[in-house]
C-alpha positions as CSV (number, residue, x, y, z in Angstrom):
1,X,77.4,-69.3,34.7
2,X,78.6,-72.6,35.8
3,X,80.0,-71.7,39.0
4,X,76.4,-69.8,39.4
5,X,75.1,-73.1,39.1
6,X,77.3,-75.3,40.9
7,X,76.2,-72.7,44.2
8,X,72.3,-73.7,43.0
9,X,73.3,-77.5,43.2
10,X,74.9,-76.6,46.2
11,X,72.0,-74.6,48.4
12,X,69.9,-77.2,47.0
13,X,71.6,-80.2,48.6
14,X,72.2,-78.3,51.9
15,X,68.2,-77.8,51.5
16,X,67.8,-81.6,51.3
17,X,69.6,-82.4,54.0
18,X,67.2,-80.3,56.5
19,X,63.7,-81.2,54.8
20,X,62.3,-82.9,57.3
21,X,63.1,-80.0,59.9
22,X,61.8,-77.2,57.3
23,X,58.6,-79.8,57.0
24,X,57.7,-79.9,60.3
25,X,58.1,-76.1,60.6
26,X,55.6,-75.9,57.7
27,X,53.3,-77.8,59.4
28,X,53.0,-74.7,62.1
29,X,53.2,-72.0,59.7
30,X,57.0,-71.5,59.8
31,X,58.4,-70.2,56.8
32,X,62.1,-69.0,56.1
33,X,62.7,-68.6,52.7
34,X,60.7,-69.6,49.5
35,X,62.4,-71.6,46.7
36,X,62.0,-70.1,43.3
37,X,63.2,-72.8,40.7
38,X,66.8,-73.2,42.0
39,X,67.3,-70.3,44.4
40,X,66.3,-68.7,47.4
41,X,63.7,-66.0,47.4
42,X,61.7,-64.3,50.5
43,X,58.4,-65.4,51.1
44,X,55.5,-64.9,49.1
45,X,51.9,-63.8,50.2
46,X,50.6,-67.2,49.9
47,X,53.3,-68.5,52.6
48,X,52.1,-65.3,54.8
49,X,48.5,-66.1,54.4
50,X,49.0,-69.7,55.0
51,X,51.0,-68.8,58.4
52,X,48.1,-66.7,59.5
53,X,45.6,-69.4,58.9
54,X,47.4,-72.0,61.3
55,X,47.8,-69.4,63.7
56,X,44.3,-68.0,63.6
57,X,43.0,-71.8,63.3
58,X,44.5,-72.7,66.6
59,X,44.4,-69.8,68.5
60,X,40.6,-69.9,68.0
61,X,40.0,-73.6,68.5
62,X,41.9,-73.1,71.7
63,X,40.0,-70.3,72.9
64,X,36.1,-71.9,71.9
65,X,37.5,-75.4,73.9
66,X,38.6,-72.7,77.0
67,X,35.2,-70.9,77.0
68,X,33.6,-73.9,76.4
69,X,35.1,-75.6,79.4
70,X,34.3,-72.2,81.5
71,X,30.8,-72.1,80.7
72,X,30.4,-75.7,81.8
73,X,31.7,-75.0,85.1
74,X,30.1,-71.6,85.7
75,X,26.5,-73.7,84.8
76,X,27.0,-76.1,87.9
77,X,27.9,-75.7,91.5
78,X,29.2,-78.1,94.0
79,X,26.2,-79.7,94.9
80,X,24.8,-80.4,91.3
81,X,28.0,-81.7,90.5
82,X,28.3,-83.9,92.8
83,X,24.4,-84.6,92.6
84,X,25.0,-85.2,88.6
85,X,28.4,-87.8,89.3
86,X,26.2,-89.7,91.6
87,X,23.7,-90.3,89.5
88,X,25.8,-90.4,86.4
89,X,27.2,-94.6,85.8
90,X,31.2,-94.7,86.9
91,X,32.2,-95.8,82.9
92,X,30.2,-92.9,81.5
93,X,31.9,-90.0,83.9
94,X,35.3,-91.4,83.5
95,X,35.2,-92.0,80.1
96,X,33.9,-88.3,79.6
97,X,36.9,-87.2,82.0
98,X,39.4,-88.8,79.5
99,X,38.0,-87.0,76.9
100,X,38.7,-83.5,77.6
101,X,41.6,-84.5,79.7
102,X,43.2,-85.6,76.5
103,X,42.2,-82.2,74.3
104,X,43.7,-80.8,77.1
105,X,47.1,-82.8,77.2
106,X,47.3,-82.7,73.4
107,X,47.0,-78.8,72.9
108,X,49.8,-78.4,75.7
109,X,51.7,-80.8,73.9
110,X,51.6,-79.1,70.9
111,X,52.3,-75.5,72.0
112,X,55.5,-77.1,73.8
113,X,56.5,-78.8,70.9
114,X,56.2,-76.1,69.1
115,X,59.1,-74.0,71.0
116,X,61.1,-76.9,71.3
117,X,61.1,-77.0,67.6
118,X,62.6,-73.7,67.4
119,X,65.3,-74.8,69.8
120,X,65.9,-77.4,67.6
121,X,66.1,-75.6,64.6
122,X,68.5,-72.7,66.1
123,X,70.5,-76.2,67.0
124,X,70.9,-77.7,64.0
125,X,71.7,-74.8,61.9
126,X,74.3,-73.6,64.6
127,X,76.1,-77.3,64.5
128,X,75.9,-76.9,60.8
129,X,78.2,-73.8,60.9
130,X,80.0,-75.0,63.6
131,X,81.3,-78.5,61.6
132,X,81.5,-76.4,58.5
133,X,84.1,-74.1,60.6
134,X,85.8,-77.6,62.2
135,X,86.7,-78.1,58.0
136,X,88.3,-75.0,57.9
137,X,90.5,-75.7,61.1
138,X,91.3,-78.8,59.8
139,X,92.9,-76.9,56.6
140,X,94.3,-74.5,58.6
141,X,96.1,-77.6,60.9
142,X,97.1,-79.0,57.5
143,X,98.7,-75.9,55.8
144,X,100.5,-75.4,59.3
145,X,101.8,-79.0,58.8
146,X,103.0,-79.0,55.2
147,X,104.6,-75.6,56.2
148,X,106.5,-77.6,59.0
149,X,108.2,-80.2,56.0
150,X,111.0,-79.2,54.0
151,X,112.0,-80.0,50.6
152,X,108.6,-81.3,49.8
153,X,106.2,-80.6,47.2
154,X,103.0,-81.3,48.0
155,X,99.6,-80.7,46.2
156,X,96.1,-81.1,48.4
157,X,93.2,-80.6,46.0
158,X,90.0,-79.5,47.5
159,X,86.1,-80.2,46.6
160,X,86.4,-76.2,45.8
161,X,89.2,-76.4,43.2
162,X,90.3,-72.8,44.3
163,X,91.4,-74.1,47.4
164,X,94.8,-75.8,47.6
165,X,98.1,-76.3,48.9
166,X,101.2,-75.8,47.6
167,X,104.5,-75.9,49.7
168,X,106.6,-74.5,46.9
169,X,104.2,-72.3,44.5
170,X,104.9,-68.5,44.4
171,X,103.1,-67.0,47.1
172,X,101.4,-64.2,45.2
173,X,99.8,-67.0,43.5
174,X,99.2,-69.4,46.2
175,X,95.8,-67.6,47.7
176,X,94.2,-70.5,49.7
177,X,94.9,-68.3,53.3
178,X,92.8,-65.7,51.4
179,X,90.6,-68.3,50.0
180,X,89.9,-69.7,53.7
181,X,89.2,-66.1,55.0
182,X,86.9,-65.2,52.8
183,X,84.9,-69.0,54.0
184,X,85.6,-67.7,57.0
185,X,83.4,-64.6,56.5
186,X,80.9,-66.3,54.9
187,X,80.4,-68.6,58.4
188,X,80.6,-65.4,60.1
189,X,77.6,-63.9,58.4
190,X,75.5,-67.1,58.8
191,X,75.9,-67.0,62.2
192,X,74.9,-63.1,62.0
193,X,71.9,-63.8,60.2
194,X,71.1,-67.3,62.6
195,X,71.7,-64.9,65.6
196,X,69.1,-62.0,64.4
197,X,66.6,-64.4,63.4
198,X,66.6,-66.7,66.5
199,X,67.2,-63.7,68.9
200,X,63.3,-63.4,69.9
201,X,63.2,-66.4,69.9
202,X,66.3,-67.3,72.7
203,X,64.8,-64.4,74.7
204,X,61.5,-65.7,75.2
205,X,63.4,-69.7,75.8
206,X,65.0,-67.9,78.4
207,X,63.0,-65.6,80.5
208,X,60.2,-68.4,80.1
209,X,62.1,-71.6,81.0
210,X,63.3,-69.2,84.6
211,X,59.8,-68.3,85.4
212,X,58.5,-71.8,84.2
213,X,61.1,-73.9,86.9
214,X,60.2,-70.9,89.7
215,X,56.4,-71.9,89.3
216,X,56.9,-75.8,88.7
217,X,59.0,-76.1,92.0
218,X,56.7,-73.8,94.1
219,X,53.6,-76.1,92.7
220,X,55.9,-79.2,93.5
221,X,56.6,-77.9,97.4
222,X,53.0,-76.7,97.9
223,X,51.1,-79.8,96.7
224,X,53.9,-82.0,98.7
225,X,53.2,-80.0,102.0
226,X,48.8,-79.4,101.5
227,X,47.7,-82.8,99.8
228,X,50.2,-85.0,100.3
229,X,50.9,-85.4,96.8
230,X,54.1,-87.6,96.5
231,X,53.8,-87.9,93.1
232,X,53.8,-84.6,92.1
233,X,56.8,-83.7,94.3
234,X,58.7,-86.2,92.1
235,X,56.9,-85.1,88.5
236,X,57.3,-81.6,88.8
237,X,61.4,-81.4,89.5
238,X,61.7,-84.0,86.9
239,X,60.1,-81.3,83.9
240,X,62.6,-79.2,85.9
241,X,65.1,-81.3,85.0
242,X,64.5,-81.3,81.1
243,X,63.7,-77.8,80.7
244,X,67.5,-77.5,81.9
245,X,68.7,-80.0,79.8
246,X,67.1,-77.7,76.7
247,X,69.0,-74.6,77.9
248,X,71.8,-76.8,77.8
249,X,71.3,-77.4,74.2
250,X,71.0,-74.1,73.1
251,X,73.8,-73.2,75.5
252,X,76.5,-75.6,74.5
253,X,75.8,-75.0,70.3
254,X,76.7,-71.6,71.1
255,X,79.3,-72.8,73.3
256,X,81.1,-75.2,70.8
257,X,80.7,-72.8,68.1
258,X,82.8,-69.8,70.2
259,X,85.0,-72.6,70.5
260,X,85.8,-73.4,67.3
261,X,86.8,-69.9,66.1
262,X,88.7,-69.9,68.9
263,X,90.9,-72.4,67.8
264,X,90.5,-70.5,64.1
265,X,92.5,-68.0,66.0
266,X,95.1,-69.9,67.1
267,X,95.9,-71.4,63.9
268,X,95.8,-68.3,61.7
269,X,98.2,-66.4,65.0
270,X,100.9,-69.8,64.3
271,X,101.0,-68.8,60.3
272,X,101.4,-65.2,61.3
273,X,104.1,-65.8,63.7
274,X,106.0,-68.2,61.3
275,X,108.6,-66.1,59.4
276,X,109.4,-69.1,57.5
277,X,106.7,-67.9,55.1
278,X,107.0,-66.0,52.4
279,X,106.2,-62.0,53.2
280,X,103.4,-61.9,50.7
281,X,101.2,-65.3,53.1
282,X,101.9,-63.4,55.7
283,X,100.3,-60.7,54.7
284,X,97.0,-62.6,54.1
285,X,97.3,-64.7,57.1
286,X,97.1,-60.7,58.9
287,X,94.5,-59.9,56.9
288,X,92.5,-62.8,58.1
289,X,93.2,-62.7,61.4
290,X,91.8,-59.3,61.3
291,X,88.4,-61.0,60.0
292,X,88.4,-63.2,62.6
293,X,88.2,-60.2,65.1
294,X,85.8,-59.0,63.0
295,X,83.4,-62.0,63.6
296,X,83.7,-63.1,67.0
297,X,80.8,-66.3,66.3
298,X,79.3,-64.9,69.7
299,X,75.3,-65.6,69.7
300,X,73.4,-62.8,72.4
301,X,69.6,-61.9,73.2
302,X,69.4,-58.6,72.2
303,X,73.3,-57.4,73.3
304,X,72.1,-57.9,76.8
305,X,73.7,-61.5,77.8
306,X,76.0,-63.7,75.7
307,X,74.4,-67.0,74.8
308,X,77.6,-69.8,76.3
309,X,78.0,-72.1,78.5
310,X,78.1,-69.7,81.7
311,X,74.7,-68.7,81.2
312,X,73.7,-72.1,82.0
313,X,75.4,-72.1,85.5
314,X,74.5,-68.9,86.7
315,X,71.0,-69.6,85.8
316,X,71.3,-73.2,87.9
317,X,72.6,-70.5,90.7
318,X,70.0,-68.1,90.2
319,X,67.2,-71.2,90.4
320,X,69.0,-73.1,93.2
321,X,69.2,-69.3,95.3
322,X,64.8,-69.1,94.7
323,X,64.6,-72.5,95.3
324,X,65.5,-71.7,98.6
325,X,64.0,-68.5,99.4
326,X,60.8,-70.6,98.2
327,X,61.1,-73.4,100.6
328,X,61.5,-70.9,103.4
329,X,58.4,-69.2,102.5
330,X,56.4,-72.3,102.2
331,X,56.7,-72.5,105.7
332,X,54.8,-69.3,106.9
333,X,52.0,-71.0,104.6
């Protein structure tokens, strides 16, 4: 019962720690779990419901402003527009401009923000794993060490009182490889579950930030060549620019985490190969390595391209290769 509650305490402080991220993804009708007293419990109805509202809410706002907008312009033509700015004073026309030109800005704003908030929510859970599975290395590197000294007894007690070290304990009682495996596993399946939930999600961040550069660097060369528009031609690589940087992101949390039980394999192969050890650690040292082949911390869309750091580079090949088929193009224009 107390070790039940100790894991409460526990959830309930790692829940703390990511409040404000959990807030914000309230805020757009994002719910992941529901907290039931002190543990975790799926969603309720009311949670459903309210994620419908905020969906159906702005969805329908966005659509009456969109009509709205339409119907204004399908009412006038050329000529009684400009006939209606000439009469209409300067102040009144721009300050009517500014108007819709901020609804505007503000609901693109806060559909972008709204999938960079998943990014950055598939981000900081990832890291989280990814420094929880660093601690584990760094016990690993230690029990490799205190292996390395003879004659020496030496006791290492861990927040998790069933972990510890101990250079000249019997080894059928000295489980902390086993202890470590099993932490192991239970990194593994968080990244499982991080990877089934967010795999829609990196998908989407994918196939839309490729078609979103294609269409922001045509835009850039056409308005640059037709009007002149230096500005543009300078604005539009720039958003270019930062959607890369957030495929970065995603691509170098996956990156650093496939890195990190790579090194996990490493360590556990060095206490495998040292028959210095007593027959029984080796045995669990095996047993973990086989665990660590069993989860491989890779993240995917849907089994059809690995999520790393190479993704990155061939899509800055695959952009740089339209880029140029574009600007040939441009010129039969």
């Amino acid at each position: 019962m107390d070790n039940k509650k100790i894991k409460n305490d526990e959830v309930l402080i790692f829940l703390s720690s990511i409040d404000p991220l959990l807030k914000l993804e309230n805020c757009y009708g994002i719910f992941r779990f529901h907290l039931k007293g002190d543990r975790l419990a799926p969603i309720n109805k009311m949670m459903k419901i309210y994620g419908i509202c905020v969906v159906s809410t702005f969805f329908t706002v966005y659509c009456l402003l969109s009509l709205y907008n339409w119907k204004k312009i399908e009412v006038f033509d050329v000529e009684t527009v400009v006939n209606l700015l000439e009469e209409l004073p300067i102040p009144i026309a721009l300050e009517s401009f500014g108007y819709f030109n901020m609804i505007f800005i503000i609901s693109i704003i806060s559909m972008d923000f709204h999938r960079h908030l998943l990014l950055f929510s598939f981000y900081i859970l990832l890291k989280i794993l990814t420094i929880r599975l660093k601690i584990l290395n760094k016990y690993l590197t230690d029990c490799i060490n205190l292996q390395n000294e003879n004659n020496t007894k030496v006791v290492i007690y861990n927040i998790n009182k069933d972990i510890y070290y101990h250079n000249k304990g019997r080894a059928t009682k000295n489980k902390k490889i086993i202890r470590l495996a099993e932490a192991y596993k239970i990194i593994g399946e968080g990244n499982n579950l991080i990877n089934e939930i967010f795999e829609f999600q990196n998908l989407m961040i994918v196939v839309f930030t490729f078609s979103y550069i294609i269409i922001t660097l045509w835009s850039s060369i056409y308005y640059y060549r037709t009007l002149k528009m230096l500005h543009s031609f300078i604005a539009l690589p720039l958003q270019c620019i930062l959607e890369f940087i957030t495929m970065g992101l995603m691509t170098y949390a996956c990156d650093m985490m496939s890195s990190e039980r790579n090194a996990t394999k490493i360590l556990v192969n060095e206490l495998v190969m040292n028959y210095d050890l007593p027959k029984a650690m080796r045995i669990q040292a095996k047993a973990f390595m086989e665990i660590v082949e069993l989860w491989p911390m890779k993240t995917s869309a849907y089994d059809m391209f690995p999520i790393n750091i190479q993704l990155i580079l061939k899509f800055v090949s695959v952009s740089t290769t339209y880029l140029i088929v574009i600007i040939q193009v441009s010129h039969f224009l």
